[in-house]
C-alpha positions as CSV (number, residue, x, y, z in Angstrom):
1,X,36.8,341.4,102.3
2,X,33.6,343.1,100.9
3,X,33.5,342.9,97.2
4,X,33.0,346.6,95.4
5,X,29.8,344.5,94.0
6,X,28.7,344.0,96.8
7,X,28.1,347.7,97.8
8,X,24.8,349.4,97.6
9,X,24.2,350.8,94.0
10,X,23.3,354.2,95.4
11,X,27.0,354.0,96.9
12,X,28.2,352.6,93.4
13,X,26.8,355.5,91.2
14,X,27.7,358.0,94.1
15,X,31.5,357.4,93.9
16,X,31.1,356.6,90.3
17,X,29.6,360.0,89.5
18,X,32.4,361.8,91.6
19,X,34.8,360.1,88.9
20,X,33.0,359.9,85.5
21,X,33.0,364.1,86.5
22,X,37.1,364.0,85.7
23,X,36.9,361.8,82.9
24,X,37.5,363.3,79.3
25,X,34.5,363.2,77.2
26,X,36.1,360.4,74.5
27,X,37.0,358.4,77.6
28,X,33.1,358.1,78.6
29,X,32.2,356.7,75.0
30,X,33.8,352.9,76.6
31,X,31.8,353.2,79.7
32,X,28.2,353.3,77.4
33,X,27.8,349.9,76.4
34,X,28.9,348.0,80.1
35,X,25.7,348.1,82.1
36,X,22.5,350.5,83.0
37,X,23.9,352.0,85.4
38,X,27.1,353.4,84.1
39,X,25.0,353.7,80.7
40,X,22.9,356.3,82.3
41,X,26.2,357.8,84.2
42,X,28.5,358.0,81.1
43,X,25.8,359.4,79.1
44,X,24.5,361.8,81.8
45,X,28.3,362.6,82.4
46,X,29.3,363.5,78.6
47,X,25.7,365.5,78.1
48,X,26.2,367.6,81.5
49,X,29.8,368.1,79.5
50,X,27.8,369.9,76.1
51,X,26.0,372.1,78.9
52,X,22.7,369.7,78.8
53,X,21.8,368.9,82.5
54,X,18.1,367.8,81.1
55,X,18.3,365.0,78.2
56,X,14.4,365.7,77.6
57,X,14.9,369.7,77.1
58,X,18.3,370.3,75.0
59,X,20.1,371.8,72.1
60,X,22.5,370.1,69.8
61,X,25.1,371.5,68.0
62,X,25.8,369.7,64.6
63,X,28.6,370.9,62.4
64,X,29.4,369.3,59.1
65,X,32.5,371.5,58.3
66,X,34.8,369.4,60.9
67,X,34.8,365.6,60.9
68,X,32.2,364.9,63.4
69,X,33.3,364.5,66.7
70,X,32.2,360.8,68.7
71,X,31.7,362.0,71.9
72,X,29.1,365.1,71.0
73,X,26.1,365.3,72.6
74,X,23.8,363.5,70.1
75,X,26.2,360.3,70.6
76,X,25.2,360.7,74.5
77,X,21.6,361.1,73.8
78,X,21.4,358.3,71.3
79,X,23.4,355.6,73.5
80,X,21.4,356.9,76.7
81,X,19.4,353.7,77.8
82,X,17.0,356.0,79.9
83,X,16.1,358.7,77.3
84,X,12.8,357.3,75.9
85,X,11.0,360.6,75.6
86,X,12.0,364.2,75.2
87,X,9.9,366.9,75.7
88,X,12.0,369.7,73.2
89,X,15.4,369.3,70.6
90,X,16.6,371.6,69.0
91,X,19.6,370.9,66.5
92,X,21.4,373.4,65.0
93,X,23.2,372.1,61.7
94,X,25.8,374.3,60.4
95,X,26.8,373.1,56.4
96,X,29.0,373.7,53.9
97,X,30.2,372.6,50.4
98,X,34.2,372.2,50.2
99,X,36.1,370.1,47.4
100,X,36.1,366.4,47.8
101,X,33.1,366.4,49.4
102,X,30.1,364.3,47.6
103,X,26.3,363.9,48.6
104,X,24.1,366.7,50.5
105,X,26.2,368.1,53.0
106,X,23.6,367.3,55.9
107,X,23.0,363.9,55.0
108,X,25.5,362.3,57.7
109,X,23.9,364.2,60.6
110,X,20.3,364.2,59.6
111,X,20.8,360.1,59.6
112,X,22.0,360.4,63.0
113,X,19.4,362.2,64.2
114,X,16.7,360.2,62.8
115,X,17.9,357.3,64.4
116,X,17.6,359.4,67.9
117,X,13.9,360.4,66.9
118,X,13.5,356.6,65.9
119,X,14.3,355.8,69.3
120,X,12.1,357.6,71.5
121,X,8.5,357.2,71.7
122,X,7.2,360.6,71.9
123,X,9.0,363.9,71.6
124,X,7.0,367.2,71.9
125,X,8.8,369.9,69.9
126,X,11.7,369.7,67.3
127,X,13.6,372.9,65.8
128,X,15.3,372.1,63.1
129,X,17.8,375.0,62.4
130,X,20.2,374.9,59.0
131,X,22.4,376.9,58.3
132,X,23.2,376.5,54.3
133,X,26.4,378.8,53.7
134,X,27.3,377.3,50.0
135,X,24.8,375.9,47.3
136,X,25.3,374.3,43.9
137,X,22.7,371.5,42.2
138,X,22.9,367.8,42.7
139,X,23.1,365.5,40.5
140,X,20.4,362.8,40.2
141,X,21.8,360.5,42.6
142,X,22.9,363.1,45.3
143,X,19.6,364.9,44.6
144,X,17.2,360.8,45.2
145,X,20.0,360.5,48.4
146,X,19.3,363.7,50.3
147,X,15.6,363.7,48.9
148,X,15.0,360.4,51.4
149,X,17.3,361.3,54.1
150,X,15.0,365.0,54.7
151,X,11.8,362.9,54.0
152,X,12.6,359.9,56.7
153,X,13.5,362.6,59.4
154,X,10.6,365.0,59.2
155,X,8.1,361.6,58.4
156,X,9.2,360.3,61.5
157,X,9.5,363.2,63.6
158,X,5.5,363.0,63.2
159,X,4.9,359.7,64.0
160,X,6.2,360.6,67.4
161,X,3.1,362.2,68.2
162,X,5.2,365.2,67.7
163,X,2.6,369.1,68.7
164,X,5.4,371.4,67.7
165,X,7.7,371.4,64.5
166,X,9.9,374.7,63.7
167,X,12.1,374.6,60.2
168,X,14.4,377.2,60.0
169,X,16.7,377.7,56.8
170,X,18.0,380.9,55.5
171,X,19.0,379.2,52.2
172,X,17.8,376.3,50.3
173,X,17.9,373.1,50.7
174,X,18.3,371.3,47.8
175,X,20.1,374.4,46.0
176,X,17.8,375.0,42.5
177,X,17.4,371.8,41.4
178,X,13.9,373.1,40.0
179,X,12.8,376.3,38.6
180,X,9.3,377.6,38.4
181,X,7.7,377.2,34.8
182,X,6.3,380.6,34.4
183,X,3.1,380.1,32.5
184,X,2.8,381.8,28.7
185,X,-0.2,384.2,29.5
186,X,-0.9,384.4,25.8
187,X,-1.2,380.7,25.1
188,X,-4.6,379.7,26.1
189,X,-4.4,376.3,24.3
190,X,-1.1,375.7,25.8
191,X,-2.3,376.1,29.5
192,X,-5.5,374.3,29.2
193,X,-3.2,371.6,27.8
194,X,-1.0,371.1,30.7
195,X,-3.8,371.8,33.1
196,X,-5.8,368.1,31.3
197,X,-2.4,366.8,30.7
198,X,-1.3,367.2,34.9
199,X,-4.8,367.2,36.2
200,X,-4.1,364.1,38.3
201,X,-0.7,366.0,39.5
202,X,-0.4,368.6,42.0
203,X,0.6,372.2,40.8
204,X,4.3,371.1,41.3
205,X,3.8,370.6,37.6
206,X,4.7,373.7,37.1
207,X,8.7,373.9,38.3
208,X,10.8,371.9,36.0
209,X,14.4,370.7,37.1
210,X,17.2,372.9,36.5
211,X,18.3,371.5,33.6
212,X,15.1,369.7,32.1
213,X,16.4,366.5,32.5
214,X,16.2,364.0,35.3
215,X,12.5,362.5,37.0
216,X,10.6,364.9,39.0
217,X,11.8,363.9,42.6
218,X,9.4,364.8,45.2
219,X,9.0,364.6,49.2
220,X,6.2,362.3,50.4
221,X,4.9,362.7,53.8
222,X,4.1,358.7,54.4
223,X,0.9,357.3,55.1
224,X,1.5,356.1,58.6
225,X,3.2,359.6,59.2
226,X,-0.2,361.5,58.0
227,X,-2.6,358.8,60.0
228,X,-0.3,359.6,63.6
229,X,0.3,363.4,63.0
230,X,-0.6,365.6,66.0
231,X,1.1,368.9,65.4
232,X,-0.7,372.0,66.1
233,X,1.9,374.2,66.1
234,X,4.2,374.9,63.4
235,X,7.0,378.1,62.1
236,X,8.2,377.3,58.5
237,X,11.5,380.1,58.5
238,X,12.2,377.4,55.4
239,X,11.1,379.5,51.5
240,X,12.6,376.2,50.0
241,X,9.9,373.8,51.8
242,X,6.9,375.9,49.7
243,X,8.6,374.1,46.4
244,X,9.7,371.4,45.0
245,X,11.0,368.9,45.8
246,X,9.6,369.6,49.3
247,X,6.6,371.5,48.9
248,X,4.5,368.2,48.2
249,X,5.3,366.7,51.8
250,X,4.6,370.2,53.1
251,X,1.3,371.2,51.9
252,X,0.1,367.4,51.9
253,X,0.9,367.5,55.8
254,X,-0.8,371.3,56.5
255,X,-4.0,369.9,55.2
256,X,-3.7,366.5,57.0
257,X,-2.8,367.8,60.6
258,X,-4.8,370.9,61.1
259,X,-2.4,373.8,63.0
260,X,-3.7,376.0,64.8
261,X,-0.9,378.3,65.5
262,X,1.5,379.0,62.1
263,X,4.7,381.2,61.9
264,X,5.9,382.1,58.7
265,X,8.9,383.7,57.2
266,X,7.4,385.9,54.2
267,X,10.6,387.6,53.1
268,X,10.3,386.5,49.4
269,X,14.4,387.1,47.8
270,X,14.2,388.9,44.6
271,X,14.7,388.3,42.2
272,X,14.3,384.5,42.6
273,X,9.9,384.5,43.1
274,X,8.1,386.2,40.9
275,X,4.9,387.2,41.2
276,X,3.0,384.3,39.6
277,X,4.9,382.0,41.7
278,X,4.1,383.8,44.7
279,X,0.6,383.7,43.9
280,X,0.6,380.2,43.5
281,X,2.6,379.0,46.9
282,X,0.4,381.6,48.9
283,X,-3.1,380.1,47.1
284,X,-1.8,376.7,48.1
285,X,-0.9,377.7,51.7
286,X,-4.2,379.0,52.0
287,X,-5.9,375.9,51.0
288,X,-3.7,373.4,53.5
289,X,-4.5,375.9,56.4
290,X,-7.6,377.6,56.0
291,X,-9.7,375.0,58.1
292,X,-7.8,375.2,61.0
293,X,-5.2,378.0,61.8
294,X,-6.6,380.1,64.6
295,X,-3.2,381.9,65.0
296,X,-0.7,383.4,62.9
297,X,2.4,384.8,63.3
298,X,4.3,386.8,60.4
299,X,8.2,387.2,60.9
300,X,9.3,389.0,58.0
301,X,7.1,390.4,54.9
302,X,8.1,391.8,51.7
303,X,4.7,391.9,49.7
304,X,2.4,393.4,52.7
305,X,-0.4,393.3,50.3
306,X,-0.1,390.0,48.8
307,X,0.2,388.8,52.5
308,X,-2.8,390.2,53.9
309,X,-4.6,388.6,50.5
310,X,-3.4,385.3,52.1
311,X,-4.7,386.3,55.3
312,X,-8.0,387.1,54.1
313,X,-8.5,383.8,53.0
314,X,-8.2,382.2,56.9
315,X,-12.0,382.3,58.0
316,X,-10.8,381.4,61.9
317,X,-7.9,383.7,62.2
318,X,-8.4,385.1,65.7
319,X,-4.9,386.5,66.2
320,X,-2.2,387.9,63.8
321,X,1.2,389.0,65.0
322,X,3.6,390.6,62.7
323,X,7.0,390.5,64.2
324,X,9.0,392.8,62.4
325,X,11.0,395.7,63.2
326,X,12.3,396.8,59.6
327,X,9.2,397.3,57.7
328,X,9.1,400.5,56.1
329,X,6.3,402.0,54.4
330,X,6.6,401.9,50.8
331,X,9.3,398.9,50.7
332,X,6.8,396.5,49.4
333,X,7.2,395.9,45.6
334,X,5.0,394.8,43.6
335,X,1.2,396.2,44.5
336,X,1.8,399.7,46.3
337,X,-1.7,400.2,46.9
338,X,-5.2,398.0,47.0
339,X,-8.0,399.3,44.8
340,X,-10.5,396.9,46.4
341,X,-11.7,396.1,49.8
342,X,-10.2,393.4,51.8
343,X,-11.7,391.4,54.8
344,X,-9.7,390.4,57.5
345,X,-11.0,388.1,59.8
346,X,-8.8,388.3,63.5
347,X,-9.9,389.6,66.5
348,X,-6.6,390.5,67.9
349,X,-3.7,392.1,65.8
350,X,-0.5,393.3,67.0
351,X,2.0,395.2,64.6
352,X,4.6,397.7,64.8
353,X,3.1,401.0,64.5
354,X,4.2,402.3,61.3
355,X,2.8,399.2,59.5
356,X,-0.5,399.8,61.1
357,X,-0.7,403.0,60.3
358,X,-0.2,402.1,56.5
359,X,-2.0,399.0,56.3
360,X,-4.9,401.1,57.6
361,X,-4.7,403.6,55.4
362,X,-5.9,401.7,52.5
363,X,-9.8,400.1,52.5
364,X,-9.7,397.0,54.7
365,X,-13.0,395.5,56.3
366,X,-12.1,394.2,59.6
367,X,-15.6,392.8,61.4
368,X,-14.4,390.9,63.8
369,X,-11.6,393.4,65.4
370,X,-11.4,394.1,69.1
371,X,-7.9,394.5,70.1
372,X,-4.7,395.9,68.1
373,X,-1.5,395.8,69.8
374,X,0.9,399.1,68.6
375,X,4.4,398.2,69.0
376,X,7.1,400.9,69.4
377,X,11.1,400.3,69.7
378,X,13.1,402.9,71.5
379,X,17.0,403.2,71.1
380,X,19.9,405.6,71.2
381,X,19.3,406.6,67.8
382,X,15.5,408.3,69.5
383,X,12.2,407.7,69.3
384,X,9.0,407.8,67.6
385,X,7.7,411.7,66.7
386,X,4.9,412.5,69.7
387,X,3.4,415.1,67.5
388,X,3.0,412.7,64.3
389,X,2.4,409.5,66.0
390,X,-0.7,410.9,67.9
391,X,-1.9,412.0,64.9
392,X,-1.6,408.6,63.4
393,X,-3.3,406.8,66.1
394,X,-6.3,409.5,66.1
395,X,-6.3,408.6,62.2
396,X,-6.7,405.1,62.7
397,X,-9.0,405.3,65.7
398,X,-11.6,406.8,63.1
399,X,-10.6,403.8,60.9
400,X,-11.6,401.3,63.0
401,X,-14.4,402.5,65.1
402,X,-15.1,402.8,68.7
403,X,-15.2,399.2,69.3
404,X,-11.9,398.4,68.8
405,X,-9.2,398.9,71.9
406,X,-5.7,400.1,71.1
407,X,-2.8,399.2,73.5
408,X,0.5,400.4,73.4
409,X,3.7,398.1,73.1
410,X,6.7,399.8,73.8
411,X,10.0,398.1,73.3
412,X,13.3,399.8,74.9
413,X,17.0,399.4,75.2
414,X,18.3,403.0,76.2
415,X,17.5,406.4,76.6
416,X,18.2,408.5,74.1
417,X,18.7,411.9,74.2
418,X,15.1,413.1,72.6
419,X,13.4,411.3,76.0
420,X,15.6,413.2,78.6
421,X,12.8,415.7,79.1
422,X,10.2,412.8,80.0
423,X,12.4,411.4,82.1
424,X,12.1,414.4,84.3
425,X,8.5,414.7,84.1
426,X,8.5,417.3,81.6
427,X,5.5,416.6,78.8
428,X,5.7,418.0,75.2
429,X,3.9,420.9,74.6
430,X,1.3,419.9,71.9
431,X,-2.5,419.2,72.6
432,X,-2.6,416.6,69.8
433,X,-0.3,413.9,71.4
434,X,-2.4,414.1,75.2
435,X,-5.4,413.9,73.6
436,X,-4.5,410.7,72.2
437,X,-2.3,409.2,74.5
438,X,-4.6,410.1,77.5
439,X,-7.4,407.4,76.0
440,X,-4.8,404.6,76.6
441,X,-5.8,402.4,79.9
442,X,-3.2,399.9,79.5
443,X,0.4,399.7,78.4
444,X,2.9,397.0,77.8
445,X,6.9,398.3,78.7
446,X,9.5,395.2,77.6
447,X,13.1,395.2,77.3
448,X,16.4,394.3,79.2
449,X,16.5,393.6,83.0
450,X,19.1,395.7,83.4
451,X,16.8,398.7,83.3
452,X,16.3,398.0,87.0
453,X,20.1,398.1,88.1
454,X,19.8,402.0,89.5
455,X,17.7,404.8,89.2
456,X,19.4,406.0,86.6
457,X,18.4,403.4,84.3
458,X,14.9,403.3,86.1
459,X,14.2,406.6,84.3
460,X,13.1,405.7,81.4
461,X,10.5,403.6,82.4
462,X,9.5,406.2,84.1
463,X,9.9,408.7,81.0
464,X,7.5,406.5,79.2
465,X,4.7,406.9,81.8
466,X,5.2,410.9,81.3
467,X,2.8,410.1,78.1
468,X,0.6,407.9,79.6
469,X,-1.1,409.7,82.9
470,X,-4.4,408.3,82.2
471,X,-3.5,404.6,82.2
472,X,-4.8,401.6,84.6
473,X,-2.8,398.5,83.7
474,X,0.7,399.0,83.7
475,X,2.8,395.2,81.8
476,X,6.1,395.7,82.4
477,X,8.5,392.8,80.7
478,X,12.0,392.5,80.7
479,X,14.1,389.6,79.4
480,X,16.7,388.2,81.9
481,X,20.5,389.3,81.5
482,X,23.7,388.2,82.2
483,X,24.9,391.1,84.4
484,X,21.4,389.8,86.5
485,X,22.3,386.7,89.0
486,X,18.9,386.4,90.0
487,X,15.6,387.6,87.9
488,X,13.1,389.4,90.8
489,X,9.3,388.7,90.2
490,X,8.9,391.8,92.5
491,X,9.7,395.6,91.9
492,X,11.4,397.1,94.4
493,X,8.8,399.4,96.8
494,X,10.4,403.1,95.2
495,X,9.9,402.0,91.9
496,X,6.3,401.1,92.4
497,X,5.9,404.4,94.4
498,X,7.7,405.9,91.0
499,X,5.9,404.4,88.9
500,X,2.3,405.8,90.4
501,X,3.6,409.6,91.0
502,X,4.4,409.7,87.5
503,X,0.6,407.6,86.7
504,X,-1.6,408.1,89.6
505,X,-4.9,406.4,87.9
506,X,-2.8,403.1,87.6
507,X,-4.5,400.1,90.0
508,X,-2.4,397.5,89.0
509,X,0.8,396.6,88.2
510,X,2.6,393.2,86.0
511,X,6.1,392.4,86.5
512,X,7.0,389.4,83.7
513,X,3.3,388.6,84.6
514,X,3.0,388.4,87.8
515,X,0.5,390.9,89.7
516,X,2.3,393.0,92.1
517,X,0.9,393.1,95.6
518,X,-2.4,395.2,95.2
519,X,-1.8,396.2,98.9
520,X,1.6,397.5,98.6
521,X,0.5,399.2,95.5
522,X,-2.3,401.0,97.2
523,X,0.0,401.9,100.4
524,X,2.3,403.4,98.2
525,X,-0.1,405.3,96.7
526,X,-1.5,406.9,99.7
527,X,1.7,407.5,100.9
């Protein structure tokens, strides 16, 4: 009789990978260490089991407030034989203090997942995402333990010739095991004292541990990590890596690998920064970047004013992109108003209106400007005002000059009831808001691909347009959805034919980027 070994190993792993399909996921944990092959079907097996079909492109799912389970996807990647590089990870660590527990609550997995990184030899983007739900201050030891177990990770993640690092945290790492020193204004002697006394120190002289006792206990980003590092892109969503004990391993490693493309989180939580201390943080940031961040990126902004300062100070800034939807004008604490001129130094900047419209209002310098990117959001509750939006953009036309192009961004979900009218054709009656609008060529629609399920929803696409006869370029972008099977790269022929009887100057058309047939767009337009 034929031996089973004796069968071809494509007919092996064929019937093999029929039954590691049926087997539970702790079962598969035995077959790892017998031999290549089954290595690389176990491990394939129990990650297709998590929902990870690529081992080089995947999300991990960490959760510290349950024993950790043995047969979770990071066991499968770290056992898998064949997983030598990985071309994106992104772990999501949910943590938690509960009694009996000792130590930083992520230590466990974070030592896990450096052994992973340790493993591979090259991995092109990590997202580390925490999520910090309890906080209290660590002793000493705890405090040294978790200090080394962040430090090894993130070291090691950029020996790996690692181009993209993202840090998010809504809370703090290491709780406030430091508290900034606020410096005695009135005490000249004092300060030049501790300026002689820490001049061979970095500013992190300044925060002093919780209780003023204990060393001062500081990240170091390692020599071998700053000789390999290779990121140029980077989002800190972190506030807690800006100071100690992390902010040394931070700044030391913005200076050392030169981003080009930086997304920050400036949402300062009052009343926990002050002003000096955001001075400070935002003058260091500056100096770590400066010489090499082309792009930048803003999620979230509290201090408009004392963010734009930073910006000034980032001579290659091309783009700026301030992602934020809940800005509203007058929100910003602190500095309501600038008495001096400020230059800004992008070429492109894209915005939600309203912040535009303020941040323009004041006496900014902008040289270099060509392109500013107006972003609108559009939901049941209505819309922006025609009437006082056009006057706004006329307003900041004159502040900017002729040079500059504005484009429209316009982000939708719904129609609400203020846009039935343009969704029948029917433009406002005002001669401010065509006057305007008319001087837009392009425009940029985004939102949810069901907007193309029926005519009905079609319409406000088509509402939109009603302000915008005179445009050229039409973008329209919508995110896939899970009432869509398939996502189109083509609009169907009576939208396009919709589209140009409500604009009949546009020439071209972009659906998620791809350029609609210019022929059927100019048959349809004869038609």
């Amino acid at each position: 009789m034929v031996g089973l070994l004796d069968l071809p190993v494509e007919i092996i792993q064929a019937i093999l990978a029929c039954i590691l399909d049926r087997l539970p996921a702790d079962t598969l944990l035995n077959l790892f260490p017998t031999c290549r092959s089954l290595n690389y079907l176990s491990t394939s097996a129990l990650l297709e089991h998590h929902g990870i079909r690529d081992p080089t492109h995947c999300t991990v799912d960490l959760d510290t407030r349950r024993a950790p389970s043995t047969a979770d996807a990071l066991s499968a990647l770290l056992s898998g034989l064949h997983i030598k590089r990985m071309k994106s990870l992104r772990c999501n660590l949910k943590t938690s203090w509960y009694l009996g527990q000792w130590g930083w609550p992520p230590s466990e997995s974070l030592r896990r997942l450096h052994r992973l990184i340790r493993k591979l030899t090259s991995i092109d983007e990590v997202v580390l995402s925490f999520n910090m739900e309890t906080e209290i201050r660590l002793d000493e030891a705890d405090l040294q333990y978790g200090i080394d177990i962040l430090q090894d990770l993130l070291n090691m993640i950029l020996t790996k010739s690692c181009k993209t690092l993202s840090i998010i945290n809504p809370g703090n790492f290491f709780a406030q095991s430091y508290i900034f020193n606020e410096p005695d204004s009135g005490s000249i002697i004092t300060q030049a004292f501790h300026q002689i006394f820490h001049r061979n120190d970095s500013p992190d002289w300044q925060y002093k541990r919780y209780d003023g006792k204990g060393t001062r206990l500081l990240l170091t980003c390692s020599p071998e990590a700053l000789q390999k590092v290779a990121l140029t892109r980077m989002e800190i969503d972190a506030m807690s890596l800006f100071t100690p004990p992390c902010s040394n391993w931070t700044f030391t490693m913005l200076q050392q690998s030169r981003v080009e493309a930086l997304t920050l989180n400036l949402a300062w939580p009052n009343p926990f920064y002050t002003l000096v201390e955001r001075s400070l943080i935002l003058s260091r940031l500056a100096v770590a970047v400066q010489a090499s961040v082309t792009s930048l990126r803003v999620r979230n902004v509290t201090h408009i004013f004392e963010a734009l300062g930073f910006i000034a100070q980032l001579p290659l800034l091309d783009k700026l992109d301030f992602n934020l939807w809940t800005w509203k004008a007058g929100f910003s604490d602190g500095i309501a108003s600038t008495s001096f001129p400020m230059v800004l130094n992008m070429k492109i900047m894209t915005a939600p209106a309203e912040l535009l419209f303020f941040i323009f209002s004041r006496p900014l310098t902008v040289p270099r400007l060509r392109e500013i990117y107006l972003a609108f959001y559009i939901s049941e509750e209505g819309m922006f005002d025609i009437t006082t939006t056009a006057t706004s953009i006329a307003r900041l036309r004159a502040s900017v000059g002729p040079n500059v192009d504005l484009f429209p961004m316009i982000h939708m979900d719904s129609v609400p009831p203020s846009m039935e009218s343009l969704c029948d054709g029917i433009r406002p009656v005002c001669p401010v808001w065509q006057q305007e609008f008319f001087k837009f060529t392009s425009v940029s629609l985004a939102g949810d691909m069901t907007l193309l399920d029926s005519p009905n929803k079609f319409r406000i696409i088509l509402g939109l347009l009603t302000l915008f006869s005179g445009i050229e370029q039409l973008h329209i972008r919508l995110a896939p959805s899970p009432k869509v099977d398939l996502t189109p790269i083509h609009l169907e022929p009576w939208m396009v034919k919709a589209i140009l009887n409500r604009s009949p100057n546009i020439t071209s058309i972009f659906f998620n980027d791809v350029a609609q047939n210019e022929n059927e767009v100019l048959t349809t337009s004869r038609c």
